[in-house]
C-alpha positions, -999 to 999 in steps of 0.1 A, spaced: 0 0 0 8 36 -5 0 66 13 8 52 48 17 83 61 0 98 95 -35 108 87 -56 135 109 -95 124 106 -101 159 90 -72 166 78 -36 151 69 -6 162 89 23 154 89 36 142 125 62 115 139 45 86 157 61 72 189 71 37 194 38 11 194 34 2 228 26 -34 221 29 -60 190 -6 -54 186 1 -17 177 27 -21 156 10 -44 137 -20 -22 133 7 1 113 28 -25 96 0 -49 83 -37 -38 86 -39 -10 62 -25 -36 34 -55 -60 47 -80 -26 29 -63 -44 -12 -80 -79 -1 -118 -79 -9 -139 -97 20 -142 -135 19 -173 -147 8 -202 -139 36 -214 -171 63 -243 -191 44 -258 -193 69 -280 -158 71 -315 -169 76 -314 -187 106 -314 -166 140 -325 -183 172 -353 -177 195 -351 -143 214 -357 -163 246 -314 -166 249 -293 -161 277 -267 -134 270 -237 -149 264 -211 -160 293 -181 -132 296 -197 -104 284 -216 -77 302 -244 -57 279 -256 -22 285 -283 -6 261 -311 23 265 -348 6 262 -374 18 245 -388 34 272 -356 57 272 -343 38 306 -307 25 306 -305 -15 314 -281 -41 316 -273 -75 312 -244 -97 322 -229 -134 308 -259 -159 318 -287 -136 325 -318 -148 305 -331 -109 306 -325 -73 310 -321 -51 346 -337 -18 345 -314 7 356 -337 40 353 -330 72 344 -336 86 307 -307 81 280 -302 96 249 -276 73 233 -264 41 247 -246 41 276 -208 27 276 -203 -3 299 -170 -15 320 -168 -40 348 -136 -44 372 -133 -60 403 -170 -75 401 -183 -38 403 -202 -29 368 -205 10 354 -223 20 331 -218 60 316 -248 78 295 -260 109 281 -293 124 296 -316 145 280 -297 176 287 -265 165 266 -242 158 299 -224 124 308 -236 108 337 -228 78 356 -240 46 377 -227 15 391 -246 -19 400 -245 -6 435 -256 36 428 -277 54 409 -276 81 385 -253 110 390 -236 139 371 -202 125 352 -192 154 333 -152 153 335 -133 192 339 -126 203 298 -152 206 282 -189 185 271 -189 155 250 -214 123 242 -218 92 225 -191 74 254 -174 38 250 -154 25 274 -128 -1 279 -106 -11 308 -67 -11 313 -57 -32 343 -82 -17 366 -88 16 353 -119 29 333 -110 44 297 -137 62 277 -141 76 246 -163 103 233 -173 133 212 -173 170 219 -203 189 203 -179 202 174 -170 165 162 -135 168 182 -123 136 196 -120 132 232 -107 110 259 -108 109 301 -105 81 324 -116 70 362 -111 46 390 -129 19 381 -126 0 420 -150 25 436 -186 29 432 -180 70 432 -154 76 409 -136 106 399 -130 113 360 -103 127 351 -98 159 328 -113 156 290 -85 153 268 -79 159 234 -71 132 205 -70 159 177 -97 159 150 -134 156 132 -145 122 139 -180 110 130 -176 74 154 -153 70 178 -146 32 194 -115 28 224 -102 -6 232 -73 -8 252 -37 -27 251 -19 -37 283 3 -7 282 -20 20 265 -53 30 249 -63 24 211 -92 46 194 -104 35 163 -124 64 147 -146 70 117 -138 105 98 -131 119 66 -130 93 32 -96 92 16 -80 69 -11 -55 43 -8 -36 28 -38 -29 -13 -36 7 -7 -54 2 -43 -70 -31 -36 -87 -32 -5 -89 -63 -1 -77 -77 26 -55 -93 19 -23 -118 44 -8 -114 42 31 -126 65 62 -111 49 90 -89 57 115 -65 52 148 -41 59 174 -31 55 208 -34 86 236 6 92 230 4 95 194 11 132 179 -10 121 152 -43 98 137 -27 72 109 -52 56 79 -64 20 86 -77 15 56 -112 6 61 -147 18 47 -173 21 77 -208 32 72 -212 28 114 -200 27 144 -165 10 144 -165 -17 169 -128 -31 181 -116 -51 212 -75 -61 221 -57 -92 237 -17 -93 242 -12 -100 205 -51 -101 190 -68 -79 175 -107 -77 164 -127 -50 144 -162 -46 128 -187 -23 114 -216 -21 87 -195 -20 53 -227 -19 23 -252 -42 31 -233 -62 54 -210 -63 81 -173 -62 79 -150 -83 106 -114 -78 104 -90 -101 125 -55 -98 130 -29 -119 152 8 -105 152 23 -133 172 15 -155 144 15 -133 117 -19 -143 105 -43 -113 92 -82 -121 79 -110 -102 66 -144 -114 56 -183 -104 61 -211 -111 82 -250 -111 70 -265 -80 86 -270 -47 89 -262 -28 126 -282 0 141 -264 23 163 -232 14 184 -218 -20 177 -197 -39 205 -168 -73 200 -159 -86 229 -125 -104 230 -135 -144 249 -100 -158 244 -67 -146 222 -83 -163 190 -121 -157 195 -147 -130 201 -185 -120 202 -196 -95 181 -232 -78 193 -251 -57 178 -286 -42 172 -306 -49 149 -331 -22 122 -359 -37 143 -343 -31 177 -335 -66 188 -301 -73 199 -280 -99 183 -246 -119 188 -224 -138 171 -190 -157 171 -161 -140 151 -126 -157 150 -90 -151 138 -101 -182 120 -117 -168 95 -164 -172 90 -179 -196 121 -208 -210 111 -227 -196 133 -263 -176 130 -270 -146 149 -285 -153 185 -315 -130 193 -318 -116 228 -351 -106 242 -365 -67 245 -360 -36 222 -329 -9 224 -327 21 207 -290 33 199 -271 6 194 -252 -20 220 -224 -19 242 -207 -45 257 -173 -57 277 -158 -83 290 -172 -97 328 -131 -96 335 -103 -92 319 -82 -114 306 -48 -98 310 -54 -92 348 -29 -111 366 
């Protein structure tokens, strides 16, 4: 590939990048944006069967969405329905769990973050810096990091104690740029935000041929955003082991999973049946496997295995209930905790 040069969502820059904290990083530069000349593998047959909605959700991961009735909710590995958490959400809320202790961080109707635990209720979140919304959140050792957006598109970041049922965040910090999605998963050593923003082209300097891509990433000590080489027409969901690496989003009229594994230099790309409303979760279950959830156009969500594999031939699992927004989800613990 060409054009690997740092990329600002907006904007290019040029910019030196520091060292990649882990081999996961460093292959996100070296390898992925070369993965955008491949086309997907052929989609999994298997796209008319999904099972009943009466599921449990599934073991390992913890669900947060906002019902239909505006209230936040969650829903952990094993639980065959959804806990009413209250309050009145305008997106869905992010979701972390550490130490047994689950938080969940939302929007409410006035535009400001606000937070609860398992064991509290509802309370102002807004972190010193500035406003932002549509959160995600991911956890590094046992620290909360989330994502979100300022009202002028600009990229943010803060982070929080995630032992303690009243957490502190910390100030709002600035990644640089316009993003239209913003997803942050998290190495053991750093974070990594995969963002949607402005299209540019990519040339596969074998073919020829010019690749139209939107996406984006880079870790909080990056000077700079770099192209991974991706089209996106949603939310970009993306979740980290030690040397694993999972991403997906709506790509056309189907979904788009992109696996890479820099221990054994093995890369894959392929599509899912499906199109995903609103935020989209993956949820890393070992080094080689994950569950991708999402919601559905009629509001039901849905999960499904992913692998560095390559298809599983799986169909989407329904869970019962509506959500409006999208899906988040996280892992019940993590697996890097020692």
């Amino acid at each position: 590939m060409s054009d690997r040069q740092p990329a600002h969502p907006s904007r290019c820059r040029p910019g030196a990048r520091t060292t990649a904290v882990t081999a996961v990083v460093s292959m996100l530069v070296a390898v992925l944006p070369a993965l955008a000349a491949r086309p997907a593998e052929a989609s999994n047959p298997d796209t008319a069967r999904v099972a009943a909605q009466g599921n449990p959700a599934p073991a390992g991961a913890v669900l947060a969405v906002t019902g239909s009735d505006g209230a936040g909710y969650v829903r952990a590995g094993g639980d065959a329905s959804w806990t009413r958490r209250g309050g009145i959400l305008v997106s869905a809320p992010a979701v972390a769990r550490v130490n047994g202790l689950t938080h969940q961080i939302g929007v409410n109707t006035f535009g400001a973050l606000v937070h609860r635990t398992s064991h509290t209720g509802w309370r102002a979140f807004s972190p010193a810096g500035g406003r932002c919304d549509r959160p995600t959140a991911a956890v590094r050792r046992r620290t909360v990091v989330v994502s979100c957006i300022a009202p002028d598109g600009s990229a943010r970041w803060f982070s929080f104690d995630g032992t303690t049922p009243h957490p502190a965040p910390s100030r709002l910090r600035s990644l640089g740029g316009r993003v239209s999605s913003l997803q942050v998963a998290t190495s053991e050593e750093s974070e990594v935000f995969v963002a949607v923003g402005g299209p540019y082209r990519l040339t596969n300097t074998e073919t020829g041929q010019r690749i139209e891509a939107n996406t984006y990433f880079r870790t909080a000590a990056d000077l700079n955003w770099f192209k991974l080489g991706y089209r996106c027409d949603g939310h970009p969901a993306s979740a980290m082991t030690e040397h694993t690496w999972f991403m997906a989003c709506n790509s056309g009229d189907s979904i788009l999973v992109v696996t890479g594994d820099a221990e054994q230099d093995a890369y894959t790309t392929y599509s899912v049946p499906g199109v995903a409303a609103g935020l989209t979760s993956v949820v890393a279950t070992s080094p080689q496997d994950a569950t991708l959830f999402v919601q559905g156009l009629d509001g039901y969500v849905r999960h499904r295995s992913i692998s560095l594999a390559g298809p599983v031939a799986t169909a989407w699992t329904q869970l019962s209930g509506r959500a409006r927004y999208g899906v988040a989800a996280g892992p019940m613990s993590d697996m890097r905790a020692g």
